[in-house]
C-alpha positions in Angstrom: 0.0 0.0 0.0 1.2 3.5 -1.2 1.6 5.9 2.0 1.6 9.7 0.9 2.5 12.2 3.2 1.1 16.0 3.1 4.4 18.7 3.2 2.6 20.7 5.7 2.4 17.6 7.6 6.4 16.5 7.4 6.9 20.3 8.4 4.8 19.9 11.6 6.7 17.3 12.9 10.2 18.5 12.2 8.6 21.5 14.8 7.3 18.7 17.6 10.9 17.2 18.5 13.9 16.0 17.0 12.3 12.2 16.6 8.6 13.5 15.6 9.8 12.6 11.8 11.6 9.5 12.2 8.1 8.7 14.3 5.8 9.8 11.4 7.8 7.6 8.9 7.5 4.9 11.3 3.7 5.3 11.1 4.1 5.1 7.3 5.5 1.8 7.5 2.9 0.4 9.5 0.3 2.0 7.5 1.7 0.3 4.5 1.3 -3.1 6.0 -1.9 -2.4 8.1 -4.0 0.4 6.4 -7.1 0.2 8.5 -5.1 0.2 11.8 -6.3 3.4 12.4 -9.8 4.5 14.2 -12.9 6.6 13.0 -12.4 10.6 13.9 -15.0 12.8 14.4 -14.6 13.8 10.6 -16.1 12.0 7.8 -13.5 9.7 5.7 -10.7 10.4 7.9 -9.2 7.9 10.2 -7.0 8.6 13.1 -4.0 6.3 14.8 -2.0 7.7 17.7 1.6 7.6 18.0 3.3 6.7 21.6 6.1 9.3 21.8 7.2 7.2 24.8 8.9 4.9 22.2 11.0 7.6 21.2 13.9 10.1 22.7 12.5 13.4 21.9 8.8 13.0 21.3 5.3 13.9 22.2 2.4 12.0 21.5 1.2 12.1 18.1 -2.4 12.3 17.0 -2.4 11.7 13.0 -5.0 11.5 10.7 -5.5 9.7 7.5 -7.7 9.1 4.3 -7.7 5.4 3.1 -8.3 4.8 -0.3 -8.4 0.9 -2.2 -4.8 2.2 -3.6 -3.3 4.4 -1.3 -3.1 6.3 2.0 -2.8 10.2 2.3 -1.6 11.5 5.7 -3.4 14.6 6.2 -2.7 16.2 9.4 -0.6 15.8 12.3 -0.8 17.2 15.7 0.8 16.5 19.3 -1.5 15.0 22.1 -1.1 16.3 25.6 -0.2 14.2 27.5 -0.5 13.7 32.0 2.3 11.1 31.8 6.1 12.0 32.0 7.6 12.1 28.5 10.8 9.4 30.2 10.7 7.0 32.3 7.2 5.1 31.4 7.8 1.7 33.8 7.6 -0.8 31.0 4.5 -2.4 32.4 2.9 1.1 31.3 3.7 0.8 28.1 2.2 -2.3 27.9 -0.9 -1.4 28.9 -1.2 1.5 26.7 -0.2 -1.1 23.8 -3.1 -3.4 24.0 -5.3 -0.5 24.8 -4.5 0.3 21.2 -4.7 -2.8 19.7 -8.4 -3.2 21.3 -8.9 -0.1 19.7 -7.7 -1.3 16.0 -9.4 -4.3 16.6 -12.9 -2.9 17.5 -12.3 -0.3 14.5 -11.7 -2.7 12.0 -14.7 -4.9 13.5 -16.6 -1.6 12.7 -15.5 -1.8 9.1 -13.5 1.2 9.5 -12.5 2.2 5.7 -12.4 5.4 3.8 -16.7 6.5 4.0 -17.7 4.1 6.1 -16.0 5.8 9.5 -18.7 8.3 9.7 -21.0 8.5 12.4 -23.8 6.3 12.1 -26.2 9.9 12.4 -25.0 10.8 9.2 -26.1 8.6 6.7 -24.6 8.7 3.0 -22.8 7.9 0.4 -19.0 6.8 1.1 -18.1 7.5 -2.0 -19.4 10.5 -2.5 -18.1 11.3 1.2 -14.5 10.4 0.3 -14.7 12.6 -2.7 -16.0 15.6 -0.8 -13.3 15.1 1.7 -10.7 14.7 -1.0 -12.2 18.0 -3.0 -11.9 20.1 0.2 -8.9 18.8 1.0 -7.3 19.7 -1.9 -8.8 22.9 -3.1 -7.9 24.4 0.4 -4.6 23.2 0.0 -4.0 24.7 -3.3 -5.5 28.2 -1.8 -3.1 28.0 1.6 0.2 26.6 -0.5 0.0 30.1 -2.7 -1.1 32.2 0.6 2.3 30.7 2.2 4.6 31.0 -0.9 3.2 34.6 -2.5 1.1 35.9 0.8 3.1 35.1 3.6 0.9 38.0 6.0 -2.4 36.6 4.7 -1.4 33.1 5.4 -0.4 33.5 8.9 -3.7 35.1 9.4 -5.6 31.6 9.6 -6.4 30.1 12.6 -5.3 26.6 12.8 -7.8 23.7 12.1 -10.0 22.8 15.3 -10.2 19.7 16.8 -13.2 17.0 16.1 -14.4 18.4 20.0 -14.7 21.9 18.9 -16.7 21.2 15.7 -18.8 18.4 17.3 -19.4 21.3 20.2 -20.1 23.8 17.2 -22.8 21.2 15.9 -24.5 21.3 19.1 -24.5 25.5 19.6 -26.3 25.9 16.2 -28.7 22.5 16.7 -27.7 20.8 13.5 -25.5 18.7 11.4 -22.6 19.9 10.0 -22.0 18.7 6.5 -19.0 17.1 5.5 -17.7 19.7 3.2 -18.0 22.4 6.5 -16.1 19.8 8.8 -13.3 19.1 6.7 -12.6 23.2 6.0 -13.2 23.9 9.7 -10.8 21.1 10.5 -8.2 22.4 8.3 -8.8 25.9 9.4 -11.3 27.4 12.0 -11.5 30.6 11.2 -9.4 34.0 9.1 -8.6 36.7 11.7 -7.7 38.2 8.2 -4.1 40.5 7.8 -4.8 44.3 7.4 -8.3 44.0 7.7 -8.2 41.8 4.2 -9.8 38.1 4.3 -7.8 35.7 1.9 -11.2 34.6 -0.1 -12.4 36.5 -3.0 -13.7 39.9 -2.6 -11.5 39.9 0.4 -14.3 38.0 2.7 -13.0 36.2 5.1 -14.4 32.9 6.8 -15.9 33.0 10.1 -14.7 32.1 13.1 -16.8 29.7 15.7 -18.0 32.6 18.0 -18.8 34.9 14.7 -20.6 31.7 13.2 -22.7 30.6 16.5 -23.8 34.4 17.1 -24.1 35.0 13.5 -26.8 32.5 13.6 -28.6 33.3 16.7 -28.8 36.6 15.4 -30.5 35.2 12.4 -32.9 32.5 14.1 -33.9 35.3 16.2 -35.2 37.6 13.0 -36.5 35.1 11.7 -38.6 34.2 15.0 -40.0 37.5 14.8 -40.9 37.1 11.2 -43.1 34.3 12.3 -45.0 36.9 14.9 -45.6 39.3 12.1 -46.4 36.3 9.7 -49.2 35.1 11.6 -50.8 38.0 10.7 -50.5 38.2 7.1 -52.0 35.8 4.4 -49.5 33.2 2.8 -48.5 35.4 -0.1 -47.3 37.8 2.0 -45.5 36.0 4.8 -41.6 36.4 4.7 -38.4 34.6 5.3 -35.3 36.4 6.1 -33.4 32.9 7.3 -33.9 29.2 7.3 -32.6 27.3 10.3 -30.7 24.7 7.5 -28.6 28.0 7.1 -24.8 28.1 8.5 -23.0 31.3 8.1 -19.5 30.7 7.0 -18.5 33.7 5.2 -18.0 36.9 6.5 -17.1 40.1 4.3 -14.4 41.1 6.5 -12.7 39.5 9.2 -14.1 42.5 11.2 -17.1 43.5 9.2 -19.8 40.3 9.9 -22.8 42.6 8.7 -23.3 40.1 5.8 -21.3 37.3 3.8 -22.4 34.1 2.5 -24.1 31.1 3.9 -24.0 27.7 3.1 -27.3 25.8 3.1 -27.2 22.1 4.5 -30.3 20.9 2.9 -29.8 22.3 -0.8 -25.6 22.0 -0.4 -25.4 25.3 -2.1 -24.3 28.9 -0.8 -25.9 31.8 -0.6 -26.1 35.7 0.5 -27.2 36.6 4.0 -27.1 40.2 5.6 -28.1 41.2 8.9 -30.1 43.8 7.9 -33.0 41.3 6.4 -32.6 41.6 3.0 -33.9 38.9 1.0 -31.1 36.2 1.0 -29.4 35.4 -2.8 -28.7 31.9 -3.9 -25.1 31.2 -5.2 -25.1 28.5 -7.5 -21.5 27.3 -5.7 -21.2 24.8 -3.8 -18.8 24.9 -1.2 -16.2 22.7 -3.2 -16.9 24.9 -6.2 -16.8 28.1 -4.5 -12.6 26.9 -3.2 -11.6 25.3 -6.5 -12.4 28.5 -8.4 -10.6 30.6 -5.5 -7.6 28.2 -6.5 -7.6 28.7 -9.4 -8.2 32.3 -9.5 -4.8 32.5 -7.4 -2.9 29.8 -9.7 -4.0 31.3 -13.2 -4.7 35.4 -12.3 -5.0 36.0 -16.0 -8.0 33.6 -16.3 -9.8 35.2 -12.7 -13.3 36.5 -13.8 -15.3 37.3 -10.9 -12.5 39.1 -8.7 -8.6 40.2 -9.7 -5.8 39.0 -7.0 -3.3 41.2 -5.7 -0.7 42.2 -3.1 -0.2 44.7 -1.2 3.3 43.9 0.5 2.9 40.5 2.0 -1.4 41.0 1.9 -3.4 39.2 -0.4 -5.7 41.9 -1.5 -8.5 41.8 -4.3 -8.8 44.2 -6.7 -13.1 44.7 -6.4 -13.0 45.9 -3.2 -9.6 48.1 -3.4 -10.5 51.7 -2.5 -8.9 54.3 -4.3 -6.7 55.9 -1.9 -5.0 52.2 -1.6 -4.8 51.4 -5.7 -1.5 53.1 -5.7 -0.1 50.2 -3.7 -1.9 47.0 -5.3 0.1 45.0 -7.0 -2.0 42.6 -9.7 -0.9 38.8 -10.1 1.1 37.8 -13.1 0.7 34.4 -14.5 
């Protein structure tokens, strides 16, 4: 079995301790011979093993994460685990304990039929295929998107917050009251939020996506107009009742990392996006889906001469686009080549 490993990945373990890489290629090894070893996360389509840093001199505890596909294995995130044991000195009893521990783990995933779509939780029906796809598309369109930000945008990549945990989006799930979709799980999990660098969001037209407080109060604020709607609807004969929010409606997309007075949505039951404003304007459907919506950011970035809806920029280490540029600051925008 083919074991790929992410860059951003191989990078975060060079910064957990001198042994974190030689314990991630480890991993590889063991994933070649036994790719279902791992357990399902709270994520849909990814599985997660844990690394005992205990094995190893200079080490923490490794959570990692992993796509399994019939072909290969993709390694998509790495992160330390902390830990209430001493790094040293584990009495060798420990150890043992903690070994089996994991193997009764492996053995009651695999039991499961842990494999790539079918680790999801069993209150999310679906397709594993098309789950696996979803989180592959995601995956890789953000990717695309943050490798540019780091390499051409170093200001706006430092801006994003790092990926949350499966606790912090499951928590998330239960503040707003429904299910996440996959699409929204896998972004969140790669990053939770753009606190944005100058005031500029990283996605087109400069938006930025929400953090977890902006997206929970966001949609309280929302549910609550549309709660008083229903007062003044019950007044009023069908034709002229009126819907300023759905509650299938999560806000993800902010028009500033500051500025949450409108952005775009995305709508779990439909799968499409669309435009909400706090002011009760009649939303506006985007025919994007979220997958769509990243890929053509991408590509925007990778291919500026082909952009249509919005024109990248710089301004110094900013990612800045051009349609929201004011005029005082198009002295200092610098357009794309390529």
């Amino acid at each position: 079995m083919k074991v790929e490993v992410q860059p951003d990945v191989r990078e975060s373990a060079a910064r957990l301790g001198a042994d974190a890489p030689y314990a991630l290629k480890a991993l590889t090894g063991q994933l070649a011979d036994d790719p279902d070893m791992g357990r399902p996360s709270g994520l849909p389509g990814i599985l997660t093993v844990t690394v005992d840093g205990a094995m190893f001199d200079d080490c923490p505890d490794l959570s990692v994460g992993y796509i399994r596909e019939p072909d290969r294995i993709e390694i998509r995130f790495l992160e330390a685990v902390p830990s209430t044991e001493p790094s040293t000195g584990i009495p060798e009893q420990k150890q043992g304990q903690r070994q089996r521990q994991r193997q009764e783990q492996q053995q009651q995933g695999q039991a499961q039929g842990v494999e790539l779509g079918r680790g999801s939780v069993e209150d999310r029906p679906g397709d594993p295929v098309l789950t696996a796809v979803t989180v592959r598309e995601v995956a890789d369109a953000w990717q695309r998107i943050t490798t540019w930000l780091k390499h051409n945008a170093p200001d706006s990549y430092a801006a994003l917050r790092p990926g949350a945990d499966p606790a912090a989006v499951a928590a998330l799930e239960q503040d707003l009251g429904i299910p996440v979709p996959v699409e929204l799980r896998v972004l969140w999990m790669l990053t939770a939020g753009d606190d944005g660098a100058d005031g500029w969001g990283c996605l087109p037209g400069n938006r930025a996506l929400m953090n977890f407080d902006q997206v929970v109060a966001c949609y309280r604020l929302k549910t609550d107009s549309q709660a008083h709607q229903h007062s003044l609807n019950a007044g009023r004969p069908e034709e002229e009742r009126i819907t300023v929010w759905e509650a299938t409606r999560i806000p993800v997309i902010a028009l500033g990392p500051a500025d949450t007075t409108m952005g775009l949505y995305l709508d779990t039951a439909t799968g499409f996006l669309g435009r909400w404003s706090r002011y009760d304007e009649a939303p506006d459907e985007v025919l994007d889906t979220l997958v769509t919506y990243l890929e053509e950011a991408a590509d925007m970035l990778e291919a500026p001469a082909l952009a249509a809806r919005d024109k990248p920029g710089l301004i110094g280490g900013t990612l800045v686009w051009l349609d929201s540029v004011g005029s005082e600051q198009k002295d200092q925008w610098r357009p794309l080549t390529g």
